[in-house]
C-alpha positions as CSV (number, residue, x, y, z in Angstrom):
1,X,-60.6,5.3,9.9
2,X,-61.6,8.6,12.1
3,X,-59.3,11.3,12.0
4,X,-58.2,13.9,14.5
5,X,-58.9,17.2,14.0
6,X,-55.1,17.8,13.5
7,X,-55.3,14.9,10.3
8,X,-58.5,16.4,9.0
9,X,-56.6,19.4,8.5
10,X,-53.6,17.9,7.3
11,X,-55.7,16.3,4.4
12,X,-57.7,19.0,3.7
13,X,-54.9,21.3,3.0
14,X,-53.3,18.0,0.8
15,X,-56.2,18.1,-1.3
16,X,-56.6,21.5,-1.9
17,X,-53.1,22.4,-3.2
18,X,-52.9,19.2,-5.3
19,X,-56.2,20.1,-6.9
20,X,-56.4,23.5,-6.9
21,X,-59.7,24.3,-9.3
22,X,-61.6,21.7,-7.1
23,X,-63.6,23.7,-4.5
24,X,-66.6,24.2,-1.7
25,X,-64.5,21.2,0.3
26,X,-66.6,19.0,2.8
27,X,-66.1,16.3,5.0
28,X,-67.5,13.5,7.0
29,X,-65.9,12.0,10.1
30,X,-67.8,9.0,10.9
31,X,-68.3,5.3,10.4
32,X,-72.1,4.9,9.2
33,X,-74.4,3.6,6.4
34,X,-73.0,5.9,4.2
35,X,-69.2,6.1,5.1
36,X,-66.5,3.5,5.9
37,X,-65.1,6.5,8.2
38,X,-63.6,9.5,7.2
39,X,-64.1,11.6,3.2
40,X,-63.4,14.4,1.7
41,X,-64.7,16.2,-1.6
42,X,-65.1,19.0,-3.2
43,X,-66.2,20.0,-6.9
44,X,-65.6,21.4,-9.8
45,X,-67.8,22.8,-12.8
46,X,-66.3,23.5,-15.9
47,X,-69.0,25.5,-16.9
48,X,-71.1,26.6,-14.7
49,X,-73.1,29.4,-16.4
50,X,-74.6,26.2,-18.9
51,X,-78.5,25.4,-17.7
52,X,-77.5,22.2,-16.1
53,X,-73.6,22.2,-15.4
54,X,-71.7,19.1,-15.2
55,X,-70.1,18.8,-12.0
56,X,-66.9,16.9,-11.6
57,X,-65.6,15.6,-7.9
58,X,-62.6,14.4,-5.9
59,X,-63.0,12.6,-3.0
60,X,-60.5,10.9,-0.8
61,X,-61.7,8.7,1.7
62,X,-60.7,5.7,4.3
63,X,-61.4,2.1,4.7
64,X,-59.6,0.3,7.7
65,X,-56.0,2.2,7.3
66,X,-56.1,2.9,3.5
67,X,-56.8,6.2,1.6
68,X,-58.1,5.7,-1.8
69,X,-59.3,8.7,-4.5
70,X,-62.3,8.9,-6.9
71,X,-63.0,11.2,-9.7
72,X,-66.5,11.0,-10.0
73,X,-69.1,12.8,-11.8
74,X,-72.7,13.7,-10.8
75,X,-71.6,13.6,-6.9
76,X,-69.2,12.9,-5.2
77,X,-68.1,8.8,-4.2
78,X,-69.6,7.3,-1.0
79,X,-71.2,3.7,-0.2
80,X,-74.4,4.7,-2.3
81,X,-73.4,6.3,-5.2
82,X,-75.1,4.6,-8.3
83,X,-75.0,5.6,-11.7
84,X,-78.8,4.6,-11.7
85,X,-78.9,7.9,-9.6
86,X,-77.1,10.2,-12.4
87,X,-73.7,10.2,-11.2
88,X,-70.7,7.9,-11.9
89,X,-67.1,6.8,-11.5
90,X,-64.7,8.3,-13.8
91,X,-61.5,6.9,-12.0
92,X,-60.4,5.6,-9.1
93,X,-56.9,5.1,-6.9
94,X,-55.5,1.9,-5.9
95,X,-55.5,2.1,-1.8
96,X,-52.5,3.6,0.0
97,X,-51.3,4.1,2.9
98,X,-51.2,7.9,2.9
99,X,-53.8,10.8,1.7
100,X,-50.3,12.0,-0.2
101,X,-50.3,8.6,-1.5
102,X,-53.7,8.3,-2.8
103,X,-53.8,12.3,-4.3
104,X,-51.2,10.9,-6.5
105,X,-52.0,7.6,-7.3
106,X,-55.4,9.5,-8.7
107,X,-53.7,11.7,-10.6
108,X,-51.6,9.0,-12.4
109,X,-54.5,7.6,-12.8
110,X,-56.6,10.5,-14.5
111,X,-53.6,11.2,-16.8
112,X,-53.7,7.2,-17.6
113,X,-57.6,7.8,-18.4
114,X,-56.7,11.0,-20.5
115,X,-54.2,9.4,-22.5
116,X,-56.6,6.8,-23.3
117,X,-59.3,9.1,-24.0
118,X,-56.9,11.1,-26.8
119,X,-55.3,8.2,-28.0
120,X,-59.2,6.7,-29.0
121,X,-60.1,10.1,-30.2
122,X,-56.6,10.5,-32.4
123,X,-57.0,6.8,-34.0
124,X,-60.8,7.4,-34.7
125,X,-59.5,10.6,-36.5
126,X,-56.9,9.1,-38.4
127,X,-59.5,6.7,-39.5
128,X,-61.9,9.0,-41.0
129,X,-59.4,10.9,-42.6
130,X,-58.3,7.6,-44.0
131,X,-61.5,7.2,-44.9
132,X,-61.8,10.5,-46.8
133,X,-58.7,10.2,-48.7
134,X,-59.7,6.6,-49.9
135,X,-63.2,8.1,-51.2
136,X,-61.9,10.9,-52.7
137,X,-59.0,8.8,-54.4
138,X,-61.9,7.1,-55.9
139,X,-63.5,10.4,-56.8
140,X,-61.2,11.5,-59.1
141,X,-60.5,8.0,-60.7
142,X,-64.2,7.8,-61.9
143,X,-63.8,11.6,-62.8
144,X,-60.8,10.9,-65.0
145,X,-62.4,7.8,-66.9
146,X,-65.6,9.8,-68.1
């Protein structure tokens, strides 16, 4: 899908208030080799003063009529992207109908992925100091039969 210059600016204003830390936002307009039509991206470093920053990005983009949204990291999502390259897919949208649409199925779906990432990091937690408790237990019964 190409968009008018009227939509491009609809979407890029979108983006930018629903992901407000994102920035340097850039856009193709064009059906190529690249590009099933129209993206949009823009990044984000968390820390940037680091000798080689990680750099996170959004990018919403079209196929026929649909909108979808990536996280990515490394660059941001087009036809060629390859984690063979350095960059990959964090999370992606399901296709919608609407750039509103797709902004907030990818933000359900990076709170989904977040969840998941502190429910593994919790459990494996819990487990260690499980773990610790059990050894130490064991500690003091071998201490208290010498």
């Amino acid at each position: 899908m190409i968009l008018s210059d009227a939509e491009v600016q609809h979407a890029i204003d979108r983006v930018q208030a629903a992901f407000p830390a994102f920035s340097e936002w850039t856009y193709h307009n064009a059906k190529d080799e690249e590009y099933f039509g129209f993206a949009l991206w823009g990044c984000f470093q968390p820390n940037p003063e680091v000798l080689m920053p990680r750099t996170f990005f959004i990018t919403l983009d079209t196929y026929e009529q649909q909108w979808s949204g990536h996280l990515t990291i490394g660059q941001h999502a087009y036809l060629w992207s390859s984690a063979d390259m350095g960059d990959a897919h964090l999370v992606d949208s399901d296709p919608c109908d609407s750039v509103e649409g797709a902004i907030a199925s990818l933000k359900s779906e990076m709170r989904k992925g977040v969840a998941e990432s502190v429910y593994e990091i919790v459990s494996e937690s819990l487990e260690a100091l499980s773990s610790i408790r059990r050894n130490h237990s064991v500690i003091q019964q071998r201490q208290k039969a010498v």
